[in-house]
N, C-alpha and C positions, 0 to 999 in steps of 0.2 A: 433387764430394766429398760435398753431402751425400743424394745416388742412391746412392755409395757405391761409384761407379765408381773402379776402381783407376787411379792417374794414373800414376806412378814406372813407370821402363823394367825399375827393380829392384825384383826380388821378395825377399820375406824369405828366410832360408835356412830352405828344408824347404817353399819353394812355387815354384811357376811360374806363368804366366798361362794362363787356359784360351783358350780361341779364343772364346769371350764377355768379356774382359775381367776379367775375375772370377781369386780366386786359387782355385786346387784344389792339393793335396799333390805334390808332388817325395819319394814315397817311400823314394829312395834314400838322399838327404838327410834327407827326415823322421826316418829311423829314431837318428842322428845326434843330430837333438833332443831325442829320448826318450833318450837315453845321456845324455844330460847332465842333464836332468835329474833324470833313476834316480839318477846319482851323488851329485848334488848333497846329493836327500832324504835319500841315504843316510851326510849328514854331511861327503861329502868335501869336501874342500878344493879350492879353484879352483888350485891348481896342483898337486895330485892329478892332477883331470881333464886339465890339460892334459899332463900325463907318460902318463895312460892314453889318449888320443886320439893322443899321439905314436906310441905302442909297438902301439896297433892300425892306423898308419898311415893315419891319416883324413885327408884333404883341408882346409886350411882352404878356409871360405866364399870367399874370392878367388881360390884352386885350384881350387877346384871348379868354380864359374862359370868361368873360362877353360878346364876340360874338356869343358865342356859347348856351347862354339865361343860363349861370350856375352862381351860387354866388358864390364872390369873399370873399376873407380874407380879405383886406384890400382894401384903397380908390386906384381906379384906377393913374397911374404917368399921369404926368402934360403931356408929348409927351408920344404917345402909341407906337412909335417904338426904344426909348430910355431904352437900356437894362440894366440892371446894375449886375457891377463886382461880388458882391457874389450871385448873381442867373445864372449866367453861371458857377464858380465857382463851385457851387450846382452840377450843371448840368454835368459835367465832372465828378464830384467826387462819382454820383450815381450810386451804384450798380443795379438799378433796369432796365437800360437802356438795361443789357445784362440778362435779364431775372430771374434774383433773386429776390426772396422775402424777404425784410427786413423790421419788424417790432421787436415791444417792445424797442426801443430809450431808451424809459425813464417811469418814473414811479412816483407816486405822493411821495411829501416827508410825507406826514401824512393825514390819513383820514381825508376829510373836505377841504382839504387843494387845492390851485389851481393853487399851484407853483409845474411845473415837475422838475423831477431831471433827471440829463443824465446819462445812464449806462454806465456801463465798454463794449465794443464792444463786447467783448469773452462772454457777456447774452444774447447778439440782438438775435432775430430767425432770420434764412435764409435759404433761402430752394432755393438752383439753381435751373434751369431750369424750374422754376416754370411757366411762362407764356412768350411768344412769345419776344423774344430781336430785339432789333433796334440796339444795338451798339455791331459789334464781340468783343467777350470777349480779344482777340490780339492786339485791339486798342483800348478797355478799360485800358486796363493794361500798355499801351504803354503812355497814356495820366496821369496816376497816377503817373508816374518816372519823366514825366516833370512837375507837379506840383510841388511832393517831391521834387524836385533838385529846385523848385523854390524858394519853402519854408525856404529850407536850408538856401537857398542862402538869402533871406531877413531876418533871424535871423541873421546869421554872419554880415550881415551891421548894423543893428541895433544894436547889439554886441557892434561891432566896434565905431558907432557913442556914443551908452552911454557912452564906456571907454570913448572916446575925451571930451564928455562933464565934465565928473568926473575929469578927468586929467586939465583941463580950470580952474575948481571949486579948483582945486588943487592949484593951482598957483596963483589963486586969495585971496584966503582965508587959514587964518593959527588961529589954527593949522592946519597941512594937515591931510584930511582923511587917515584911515588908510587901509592897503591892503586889511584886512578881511572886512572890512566896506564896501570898493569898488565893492568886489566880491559878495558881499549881496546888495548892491545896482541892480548891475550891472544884476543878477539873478532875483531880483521881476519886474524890468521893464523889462526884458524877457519875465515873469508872463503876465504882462499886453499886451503885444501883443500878447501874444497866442490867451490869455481870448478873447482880441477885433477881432481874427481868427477865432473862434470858434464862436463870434457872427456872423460875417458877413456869416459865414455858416448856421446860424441856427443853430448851435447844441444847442448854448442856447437861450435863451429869452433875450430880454432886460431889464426888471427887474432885472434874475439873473449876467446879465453881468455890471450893474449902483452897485451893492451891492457890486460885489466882486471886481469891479475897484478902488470903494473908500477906501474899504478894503487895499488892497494894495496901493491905493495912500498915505494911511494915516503911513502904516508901514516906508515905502519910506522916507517920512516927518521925521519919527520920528529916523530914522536911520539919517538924514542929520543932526538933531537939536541935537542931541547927539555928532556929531562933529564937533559942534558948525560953519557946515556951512550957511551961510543965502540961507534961501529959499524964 
């Protein structure tokens, strides 16, 4: 990984391996990436593009790779041109699109063991300019600000909707939670949408993302039964 040799049988979407090991452009796909992009800048909304990838009948990434006579990770979707939110997601948010090398994600929790763990970013390798970019790195960069501002933007209403709900809870039931109680609530169910953020990207697995939800649902639980509100 850090020669920069490509390890994974899978190629990002919009590359292939070359016969040196190395990624070179999958143009057909490429161009695909640039559509999304394009859109994206141009404000749409992520199920915009995925109504407009429908109606121009595009391949998702797992169609496609099974057209292309390669195996797939998982069971093909029910429509092949129905895309979905965290694989374009994915898509916007890859560094590899502008030619960077990013490996070592993650790393096994214990010898034997077949659950990965996700690393701290600042261990990934990455090595720019490593192999031929499809997306300028100026509208890579430009596409991550509108994420982040989106992301913001969807913690603050969730924020927002948990106080209302706590405050509801408030008035219905007495004693009344207490402020610190609140803000400890009002933070682990922040928790849980990250967590469920991080899965829809793949950072984690499903496994680890069913463990550590219940994990917190059950602190959640146990914070509300402590002030003797009914759950």
């Amino acid at each position: 990984m850090n020669r920069g040799d490509y390890q994974s049988s899978y190629t990002p979407y919009g590359y292939q391996k070359a016969a040196n090991g190395r990624l070179e452009i999958d143009e057909k796909a490429a161009e695909n990436v640039r559509l999304i992009f394009k859109l994206f800048l141009e404000k749409r909304k992520i199920k915009e593009i995925i109504e407009i990838l429908y109606k121009k009948e595009v391949f998702t990434p797992s169609v496609y790779r099974a057209t292309q006579g390669k195996k797939v990770k998982s069971q093909l979707s029910e429509s092949k041109f129905r895309w979905e939110r965290s694989i374009l997601r994915k898509i916007l948010s890859d560094e590899r699109y502008i030619g960077t090398y990013v490996a070592g994600k993650q790393m096994q929790q214990e010898v034997g063991s077949s659950r990965p763990v996700q690393k701290e970013e600042s261990e990934w390798i990455k090595i720019p300019e490593h192999h031929p970019a499809i997306i300028e790195k100026s509208d890579f960069e430009a596409a991550q600000e509108i994420l982040q501002r989106s992301s913001r933007s969807k913690r603050k209403s969730k924020q927002k909707e948990n106080s209302a709900q706590i405050h509801a809870l408030n008035r219905l039931n007495k004693p009344k939670i207490s402020a610190n109680m609140e803000e400890q609530i009002a933070f682990l169910e922040n928790e849980k949408m990250q967590l469920y953020e991080q899965f829809l990207m793949q950072e984690i697995n499903a496994e680890t993302w069913l463990e550590l939800k219940i994990e917190l649902t059950n602190k959640i639980s146990g914070l509300r039964q402590r002030s003797l509100i009914k759950v």
